[in-house]
C-alpha positions as CSV (number, residue, x, y, z in Angstrom):
1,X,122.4,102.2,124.3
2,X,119.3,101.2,126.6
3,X,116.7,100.1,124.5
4,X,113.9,101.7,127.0
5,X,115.0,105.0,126.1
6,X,112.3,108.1,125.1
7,X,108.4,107.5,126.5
8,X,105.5,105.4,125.7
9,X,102.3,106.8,124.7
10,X,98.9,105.6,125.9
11,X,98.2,103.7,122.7
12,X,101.8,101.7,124.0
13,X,104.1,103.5,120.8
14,X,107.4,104.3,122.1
15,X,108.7,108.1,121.2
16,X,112.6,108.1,120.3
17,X,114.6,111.3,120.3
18,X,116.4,113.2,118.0
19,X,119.8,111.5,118.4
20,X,118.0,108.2,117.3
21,X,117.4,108.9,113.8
22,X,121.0,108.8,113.1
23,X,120.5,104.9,114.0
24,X,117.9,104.2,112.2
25,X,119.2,106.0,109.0
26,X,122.2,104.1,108.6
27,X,120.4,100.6,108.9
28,X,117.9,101.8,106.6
29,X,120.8,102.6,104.2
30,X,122.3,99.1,104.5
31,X,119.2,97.9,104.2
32,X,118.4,99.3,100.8
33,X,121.7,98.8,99.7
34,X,121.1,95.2,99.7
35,X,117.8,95.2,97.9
36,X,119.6,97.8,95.1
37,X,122.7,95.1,95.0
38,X,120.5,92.2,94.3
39,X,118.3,93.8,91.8
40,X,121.1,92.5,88.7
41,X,120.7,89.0,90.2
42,X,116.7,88.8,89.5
43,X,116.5,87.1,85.6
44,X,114.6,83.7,84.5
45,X,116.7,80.3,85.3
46,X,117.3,82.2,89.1
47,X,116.2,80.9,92.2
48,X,115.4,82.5,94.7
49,X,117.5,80.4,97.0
50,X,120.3,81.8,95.0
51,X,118.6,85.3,95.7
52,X,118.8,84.5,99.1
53,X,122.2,82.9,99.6
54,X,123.6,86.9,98.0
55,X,122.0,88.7,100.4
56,X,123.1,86.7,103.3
57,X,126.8,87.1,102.3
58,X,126.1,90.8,101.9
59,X,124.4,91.1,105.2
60,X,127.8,90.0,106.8
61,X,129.9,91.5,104.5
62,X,128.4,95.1,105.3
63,X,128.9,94.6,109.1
64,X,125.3,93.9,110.2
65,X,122.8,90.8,111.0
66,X,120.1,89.5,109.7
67,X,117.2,90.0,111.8
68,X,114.8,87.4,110.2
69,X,117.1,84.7,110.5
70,X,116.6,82.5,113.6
71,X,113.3,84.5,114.3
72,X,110.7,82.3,115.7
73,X,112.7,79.5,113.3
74,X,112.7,81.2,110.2
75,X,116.2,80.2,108.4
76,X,116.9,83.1,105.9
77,X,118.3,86.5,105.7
78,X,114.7,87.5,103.6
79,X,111.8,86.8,102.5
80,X,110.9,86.0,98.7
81,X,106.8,85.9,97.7
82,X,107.0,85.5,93.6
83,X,103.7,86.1,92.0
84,X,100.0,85.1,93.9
85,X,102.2,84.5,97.5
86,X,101.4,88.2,99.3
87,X,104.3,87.8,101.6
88,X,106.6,85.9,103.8
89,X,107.6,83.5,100.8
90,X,110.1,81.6,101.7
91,X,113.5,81.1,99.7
92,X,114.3,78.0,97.8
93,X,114.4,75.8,94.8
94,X,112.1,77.6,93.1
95,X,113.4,78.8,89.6
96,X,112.2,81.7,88.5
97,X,110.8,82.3,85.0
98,X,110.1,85.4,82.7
99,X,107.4,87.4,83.7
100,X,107.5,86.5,87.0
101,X,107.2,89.4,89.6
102,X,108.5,89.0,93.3
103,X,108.6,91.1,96.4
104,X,111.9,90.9,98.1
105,X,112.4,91.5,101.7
106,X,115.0,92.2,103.7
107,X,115.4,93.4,107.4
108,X,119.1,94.3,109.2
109,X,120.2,95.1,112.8
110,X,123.0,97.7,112.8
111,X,124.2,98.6,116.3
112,X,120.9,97.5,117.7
113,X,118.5,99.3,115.2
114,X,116.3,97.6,112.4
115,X,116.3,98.5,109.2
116,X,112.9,97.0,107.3
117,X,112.5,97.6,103.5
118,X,110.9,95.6,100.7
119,X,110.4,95.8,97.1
120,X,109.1,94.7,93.7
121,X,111.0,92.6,91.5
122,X,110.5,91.4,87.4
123,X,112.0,88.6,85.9
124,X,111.9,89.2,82.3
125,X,109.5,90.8,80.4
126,X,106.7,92.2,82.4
127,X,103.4,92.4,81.7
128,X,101.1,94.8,81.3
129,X,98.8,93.5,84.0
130,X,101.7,93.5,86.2
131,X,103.1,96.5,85.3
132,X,100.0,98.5,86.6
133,X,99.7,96.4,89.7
134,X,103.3,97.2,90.8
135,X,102.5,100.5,89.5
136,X,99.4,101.2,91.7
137,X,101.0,99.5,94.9
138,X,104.4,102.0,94.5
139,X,101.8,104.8,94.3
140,X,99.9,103.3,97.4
141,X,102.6,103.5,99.7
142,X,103.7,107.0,98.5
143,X,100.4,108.3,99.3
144,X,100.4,106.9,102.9
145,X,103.7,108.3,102.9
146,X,102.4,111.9,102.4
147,X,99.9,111.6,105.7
148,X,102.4,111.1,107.7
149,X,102.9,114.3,109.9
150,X,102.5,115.1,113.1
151,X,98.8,115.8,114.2
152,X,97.7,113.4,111.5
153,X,96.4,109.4,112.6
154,X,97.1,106.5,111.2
155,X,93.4,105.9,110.0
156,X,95.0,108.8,107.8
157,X,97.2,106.4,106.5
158,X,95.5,103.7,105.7
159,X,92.1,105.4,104.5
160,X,94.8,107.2,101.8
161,X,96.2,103.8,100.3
162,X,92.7,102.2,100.5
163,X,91.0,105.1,98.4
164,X,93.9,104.8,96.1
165,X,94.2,101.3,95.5
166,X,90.2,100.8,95.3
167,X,90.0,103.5,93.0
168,X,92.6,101.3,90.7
169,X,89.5,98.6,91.0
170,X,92.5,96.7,93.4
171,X,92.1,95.0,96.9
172,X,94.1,96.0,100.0
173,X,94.8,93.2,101.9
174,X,93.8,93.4,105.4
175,X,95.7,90.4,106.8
176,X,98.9,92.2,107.4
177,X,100.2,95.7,108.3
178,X,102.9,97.5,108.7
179,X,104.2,97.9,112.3
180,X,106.5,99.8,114.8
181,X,110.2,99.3,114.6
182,X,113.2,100.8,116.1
183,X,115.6,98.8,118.6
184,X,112.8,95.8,118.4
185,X,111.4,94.2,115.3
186,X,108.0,94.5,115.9
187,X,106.4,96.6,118.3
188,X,103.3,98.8,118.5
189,X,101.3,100.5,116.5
190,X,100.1,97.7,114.0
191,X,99.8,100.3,110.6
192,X,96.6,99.5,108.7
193,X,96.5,100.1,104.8
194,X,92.7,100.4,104.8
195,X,90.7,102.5,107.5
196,X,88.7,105.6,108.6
197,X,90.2,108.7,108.0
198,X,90.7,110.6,112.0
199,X,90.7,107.2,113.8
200,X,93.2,105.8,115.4
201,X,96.9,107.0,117.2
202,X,97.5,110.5,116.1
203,X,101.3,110.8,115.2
204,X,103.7,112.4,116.2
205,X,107.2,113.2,116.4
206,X,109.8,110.3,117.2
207,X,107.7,107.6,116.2
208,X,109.3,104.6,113.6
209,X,107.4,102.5,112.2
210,X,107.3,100.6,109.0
211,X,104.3,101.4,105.7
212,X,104.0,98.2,103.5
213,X,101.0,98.0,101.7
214,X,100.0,94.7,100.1
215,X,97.9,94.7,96.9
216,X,95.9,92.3,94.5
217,X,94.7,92.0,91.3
218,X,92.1,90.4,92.8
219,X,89.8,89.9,95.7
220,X,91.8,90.6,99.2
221,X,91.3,87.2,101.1
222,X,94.4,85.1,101.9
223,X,95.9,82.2,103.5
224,X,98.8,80.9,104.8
225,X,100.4,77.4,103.4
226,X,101.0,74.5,105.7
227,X,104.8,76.1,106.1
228,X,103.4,78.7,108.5
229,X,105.0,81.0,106.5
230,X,103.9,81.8,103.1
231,X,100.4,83.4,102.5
232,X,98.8,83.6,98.9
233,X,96.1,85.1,97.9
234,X,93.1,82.7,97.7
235,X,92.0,83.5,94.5
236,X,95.3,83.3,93.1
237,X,95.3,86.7,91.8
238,X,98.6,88.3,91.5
239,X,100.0,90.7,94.6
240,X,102.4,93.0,94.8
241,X,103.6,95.0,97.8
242,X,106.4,97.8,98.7
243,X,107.4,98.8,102.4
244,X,109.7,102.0,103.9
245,X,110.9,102.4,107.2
246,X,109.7,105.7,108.7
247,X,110.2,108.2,111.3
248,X,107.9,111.2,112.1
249,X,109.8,114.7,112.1
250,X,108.5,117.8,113.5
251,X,106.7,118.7,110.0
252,X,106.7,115.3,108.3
253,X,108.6,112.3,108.3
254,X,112.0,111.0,107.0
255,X,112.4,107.5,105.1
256,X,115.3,105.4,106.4
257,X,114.8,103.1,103.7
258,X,115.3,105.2,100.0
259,X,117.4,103.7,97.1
260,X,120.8,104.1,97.2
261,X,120.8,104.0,93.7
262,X,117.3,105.3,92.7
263,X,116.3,101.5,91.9
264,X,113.3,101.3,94.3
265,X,110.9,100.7,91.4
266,X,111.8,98.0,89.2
267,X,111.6,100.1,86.2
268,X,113.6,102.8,87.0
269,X,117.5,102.5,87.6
């Protein structure tokens, strides 16, 4: 299939038809799958190397690729950020322990489309703190979820999460965004989870992209570790963060990435 296919707005988003959902749904599907599989695996005296040695396998076994390994040199099939690291943690030694909370995320390529999804994670018991923070983010994301409709923006989007999330006397991080997706990785528009309502691209049908708000306990400042990869938040307040793959339909949108197995939320399932 040729990758340039459908048109390219002004604000550089490319449009896909109709006949390009079907692509995107099924490595969505395989995409979820995984992070349901795993979700057993996550206890204390785990690490997350182990985590991430599973979903490789998986990621061959169900007939796809991973699209994060080999990507400007990263060396895993996802990424693992346990506790105060916001995202791109990176898979290793580390052991976890109970109470911990990680964010587990996981990108395929079937037939030349991405599926993108991420979660949250406990270890253990989990704590009350934690509890509301995964809580709040899950709920984030939903809400930017519900702008999403043609005629809408994406200032929509992200002034929706940031109301939310503030209104939780939580930070939105503003280093990271969520991002366009489709037969490429990462492609325009960068999503915002903070913003003016009205401004920006106004949506419309055919677009994918990808929601994933990050969210602290804390203040929203971060920084990335000498790895390149990992970024924590500075104050080393805890972070959670959840992320669906999206396309806009004529009257709403359709997530490529729901639970399999109605395990999404680390509480439910």
């Amino acid at each position: 299939m040729d990758e340039a296919r459908g048109r390219v707005t002004k604000d550089g988003i490319r449009i896909y038809e109709q006949a390009d959902f079907e692509g995107m749904q099924a490595a969505g599907h395989v995409a979820a799958r995984i992070l349901d599989e795993v979700a057993p695996l996550v206890e204390p005296g785990v690490t997350t190397g182990a985590l991430d040695d599973f979903i490789r396998n998986r990621v061959t076994e169900l007939g796809t690729k991973s699209a994060t390994i080999g990507y400007r040199g990263y060396k895993h099939a996802s990424c693992i950020s346990v506790n105060h690291v916001v995202c791109h943690g990176i898979p290793g030694d580390k052991v976890l322990k109970d109470g911990d909370i990680l964010n587990i995320d996981v990108t395929v390529i079937l037939d030349g489309w991405y599926g993108d999804s991420s979660r949250m994670y406990v270890a253990g018991n989990l704590s009350r703190k934690a509890e509301r923070l995964i809580q709040v983010t899950h709920d984030a994301l939903m809400i930017g979820i519900e702008q999403v409709r043609p005629g809408n923006t994406f200032g929509d989007i992200g002034h929706a999460i940031q109301q939310f999330v503030e209104g939780h006397r939580m930070s939105v991080v503003r280093d990271f965004c969520g991002h366009g997706l489709g037969r490429v990785f990462h492609a325009p528009p960068n999503v915002l989870h903070y913003g003016r309502a009205g401004s920006g691209a106004v949506l419309e049908e055919g677009m994918f992209f990808t929601i994933e708000p990050m969210v602290n306990l804390g203040r929203p400042e971060t920084k990335v570790l000498a790895d390149d990869w990992t970024a924590v938040t500075r104050d080393k307040s805890l972070s959670a963060q959840f992320e669906h793959s999206i396309g806009v339909t004529a009257d709403g949108c359709e997530i490529f990435t729901l639970s399999p197995a109605n395990r999404f939320h680390p509480t439910w399932g």
